[in-house]
C-alpha positions in Angstrom: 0.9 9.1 102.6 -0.7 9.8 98.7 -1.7 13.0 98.2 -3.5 13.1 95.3 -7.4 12.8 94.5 -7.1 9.4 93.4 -4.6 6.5 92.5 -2.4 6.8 90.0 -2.9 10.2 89.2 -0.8 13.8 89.5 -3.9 15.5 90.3 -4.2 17.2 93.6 -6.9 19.4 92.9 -10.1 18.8 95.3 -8.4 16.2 96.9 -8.8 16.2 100.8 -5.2 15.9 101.5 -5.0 19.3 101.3 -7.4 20.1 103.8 -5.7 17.3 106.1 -2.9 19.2 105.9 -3.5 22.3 106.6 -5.6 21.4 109.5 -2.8 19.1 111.2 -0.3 22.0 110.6 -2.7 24.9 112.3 -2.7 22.9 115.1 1.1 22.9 115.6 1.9 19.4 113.7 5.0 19.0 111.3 3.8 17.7 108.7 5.0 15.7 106.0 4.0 13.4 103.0 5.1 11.1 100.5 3.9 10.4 97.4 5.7 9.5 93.8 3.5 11.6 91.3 3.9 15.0 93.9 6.9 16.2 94.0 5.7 19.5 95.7 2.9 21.0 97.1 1.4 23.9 98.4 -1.7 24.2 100.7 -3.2 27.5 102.4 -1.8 27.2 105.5 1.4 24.7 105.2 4.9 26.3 103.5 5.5 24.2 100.5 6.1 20.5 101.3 8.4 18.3 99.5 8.3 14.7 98.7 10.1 12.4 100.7 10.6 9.6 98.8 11.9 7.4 100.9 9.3 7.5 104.2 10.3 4.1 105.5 13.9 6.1 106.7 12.1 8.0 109.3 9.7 7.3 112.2 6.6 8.9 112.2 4.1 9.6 115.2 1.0 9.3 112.7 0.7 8.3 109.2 -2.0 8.9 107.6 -2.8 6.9 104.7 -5.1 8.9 102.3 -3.9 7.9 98.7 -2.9 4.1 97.9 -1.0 4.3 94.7 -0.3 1.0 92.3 3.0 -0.7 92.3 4.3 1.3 95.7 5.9 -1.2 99.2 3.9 0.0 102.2 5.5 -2.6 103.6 7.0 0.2 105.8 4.2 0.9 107.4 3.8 -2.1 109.8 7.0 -0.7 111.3 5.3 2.8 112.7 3.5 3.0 116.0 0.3 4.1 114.5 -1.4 4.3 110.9 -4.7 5.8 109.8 -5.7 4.1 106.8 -8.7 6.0 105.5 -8.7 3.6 102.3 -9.9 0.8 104.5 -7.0 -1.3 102.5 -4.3 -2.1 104.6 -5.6 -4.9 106.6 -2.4 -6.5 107.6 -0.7 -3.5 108.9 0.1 -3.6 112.2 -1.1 -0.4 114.4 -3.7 0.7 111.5 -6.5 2.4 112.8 -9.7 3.0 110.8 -12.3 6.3 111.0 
């Protein structure tokens, strides 16, 4: 979830997603993202991934929260079985998990 470098920005270059990505996808994971200011994307090693913009119709395995962006519900994400926050923000969600 949030691909970009920071919050409220269209700007994926350096951003780590990318290398999240690509990583989780050479070891066999389908992976997928959301985020309202990248409609598409294309990493090294992942075919071009499309925004799904509505995340919260799915269940996911894993999400991985890497980009909080202003004025979004993540309300959604107390509903999946486990969540990597990597922001450190997301306190109140049930089955986050911190590095």
């Amino acid at each position: 979830m949030g691909v970009t470098y920071k919050p409220g920005v269209a700007d994926v270059r350096e951003s780590p997603a990318l290398a999240i990505i690509d990583m989780l996808a050479a070891e066999g994971a389908h992976v997928s993202y959301t985020d309202p200011h990248v409609e598409m994307l294309h990493t090294p090693a992942a075919d071009p991934l499309f925004h799904l913009p509505q995340p919260a119709e799915e269940q996911w395995d894993l999400v991985v929260v890497h980009t909080i962006h202003p004025g979004q519900d993540y309300g959604w994400l107390s509903g999946q079985p486990a969540v990597l926050d990597t922001t450190y923000r997301l306190a109140e969600v049930a089955g986050r998990h911190i590095l």
